[in-house]
Structures are given as structure tokens and as C-alpha cells.
C-alpha positions as CSV (number, residue, x, y, z in Angstrom):
1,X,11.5,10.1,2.8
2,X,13.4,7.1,2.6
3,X,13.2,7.1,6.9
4,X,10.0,7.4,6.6
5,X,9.9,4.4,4.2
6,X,12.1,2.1,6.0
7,X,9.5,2.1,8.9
8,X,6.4,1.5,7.1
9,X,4.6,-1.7,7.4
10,X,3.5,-1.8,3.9
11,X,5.6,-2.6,1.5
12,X,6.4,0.3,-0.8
13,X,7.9,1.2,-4.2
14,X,8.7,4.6,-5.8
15,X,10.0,5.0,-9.5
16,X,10.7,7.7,-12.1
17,X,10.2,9.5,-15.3
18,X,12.3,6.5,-16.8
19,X,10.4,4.3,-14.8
20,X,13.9,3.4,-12.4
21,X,13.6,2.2,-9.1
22,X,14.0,5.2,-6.6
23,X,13.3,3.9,-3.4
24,X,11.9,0.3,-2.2
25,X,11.6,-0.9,1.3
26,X,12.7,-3.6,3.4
27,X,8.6,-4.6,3.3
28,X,8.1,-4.7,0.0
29,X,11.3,-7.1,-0.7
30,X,9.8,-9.2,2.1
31,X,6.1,-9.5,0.8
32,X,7.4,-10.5,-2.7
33,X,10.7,-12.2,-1.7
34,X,13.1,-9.8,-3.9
35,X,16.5,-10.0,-4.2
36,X,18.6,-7.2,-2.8
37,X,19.8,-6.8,-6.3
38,X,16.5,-5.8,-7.9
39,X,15.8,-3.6,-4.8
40,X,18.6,-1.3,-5.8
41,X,18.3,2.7,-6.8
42,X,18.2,2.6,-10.7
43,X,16.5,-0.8,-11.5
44,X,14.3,-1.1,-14.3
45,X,10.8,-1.6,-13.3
46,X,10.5,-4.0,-15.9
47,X,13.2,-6.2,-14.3
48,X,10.8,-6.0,-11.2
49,X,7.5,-7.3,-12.9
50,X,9.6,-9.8,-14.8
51,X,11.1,-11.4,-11.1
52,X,7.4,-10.8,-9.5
53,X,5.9,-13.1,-13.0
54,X,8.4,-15.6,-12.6
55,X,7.8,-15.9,-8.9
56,X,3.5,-16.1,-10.2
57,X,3.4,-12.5,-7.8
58,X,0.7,-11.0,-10.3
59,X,-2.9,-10.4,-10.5
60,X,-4.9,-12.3,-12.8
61,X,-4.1,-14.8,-15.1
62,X,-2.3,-13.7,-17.8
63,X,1.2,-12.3,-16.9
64,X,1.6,-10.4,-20.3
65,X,-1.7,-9.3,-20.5
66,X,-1.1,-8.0,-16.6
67,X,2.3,-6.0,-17.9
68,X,0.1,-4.5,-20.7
69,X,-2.1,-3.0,-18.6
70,X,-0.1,-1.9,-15.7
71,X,2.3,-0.3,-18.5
72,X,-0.9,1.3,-19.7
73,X,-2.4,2.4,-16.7
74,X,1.1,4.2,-15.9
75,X,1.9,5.6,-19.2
76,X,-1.9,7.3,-18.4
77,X,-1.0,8.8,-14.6
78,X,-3.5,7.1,-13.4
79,X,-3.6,5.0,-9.9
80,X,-4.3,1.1,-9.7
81,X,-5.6,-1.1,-7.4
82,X,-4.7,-5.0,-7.7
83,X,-5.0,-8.5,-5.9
84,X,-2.3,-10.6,-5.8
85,X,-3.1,-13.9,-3.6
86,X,0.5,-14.8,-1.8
87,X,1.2,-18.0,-1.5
């Protein structure tokens, strides 16, 4: 999987039960400018959405109000969809 990963051209990030980082491509650190540290097996996703507010890599306008309901939307199993401008 993570071959298969490496060589997408979408950026891509997996996480589990404890909401850990599992797997993130090179893509994904490209398209939102991570560090290699945050890209790392085991990091928190919150660590990730507090880099990608910081950096203004969020959709809409409230950054707190965009964690709510991303937290939300996960704790519910359900997929999301959102539009993040890049500047």
C-alpha cells in the first residue's frame, strides 16, 4: 500500500482508530508544505490540522469552527469533501 501511495499524484493521508498518522505521501507534504516531522507514522492528526491552520491551509473561515466539524464528521464515519484555495 504504501508503493502504491508513494506514486500517486494526489496527495494522500491515512490515520487510525487513535486518529495517528499511518501513512502520508510525498504529495500530500508537497501540496500543504509539511514538515517531515509531522509526516511521520504515529503523528497526531491534531498536530496536522494545527500546522495546516497556522499555515491558513483550511476551508472556510473559521479554523476552530473547521476542526469542530471535521472532528465531527469523523467521529460519525462519514466522508467529507472540502475547498481549500492554495496560495
Amino acid at each position: 500500500m504504501a508503493a502504491a501511495a508513494a506514486n500517486m499524484p494526489v496527495g494522500l493521508c491515512m490515520f487510525d482508530a487513535e486518529r495517528r498518522l499511518v501513512l502520508c505521501n510525498q504529495s500530500y507534504a508537497d501540496l500543504y508544505h509539511v514538515p517531515e516531522p509531522l509526516t511521520r507514522p504515529g503523528t497526531p492528526w491534531i498536530d496536522l490540522m494545527r500546522f495546516r491552520i497556522a499555515a491558513g491551509l483550511y476551508a472556510g473561515h473559521d479554523p476552530e469552527k473547521y476542526v469542530q466539524q471535521l472532528t465531527e464528521t469523523i467521529d460519525r464515519a462519514e466522508r467529507t469533501v472540502s475547498l481549500v484555495e492554495l496560495r
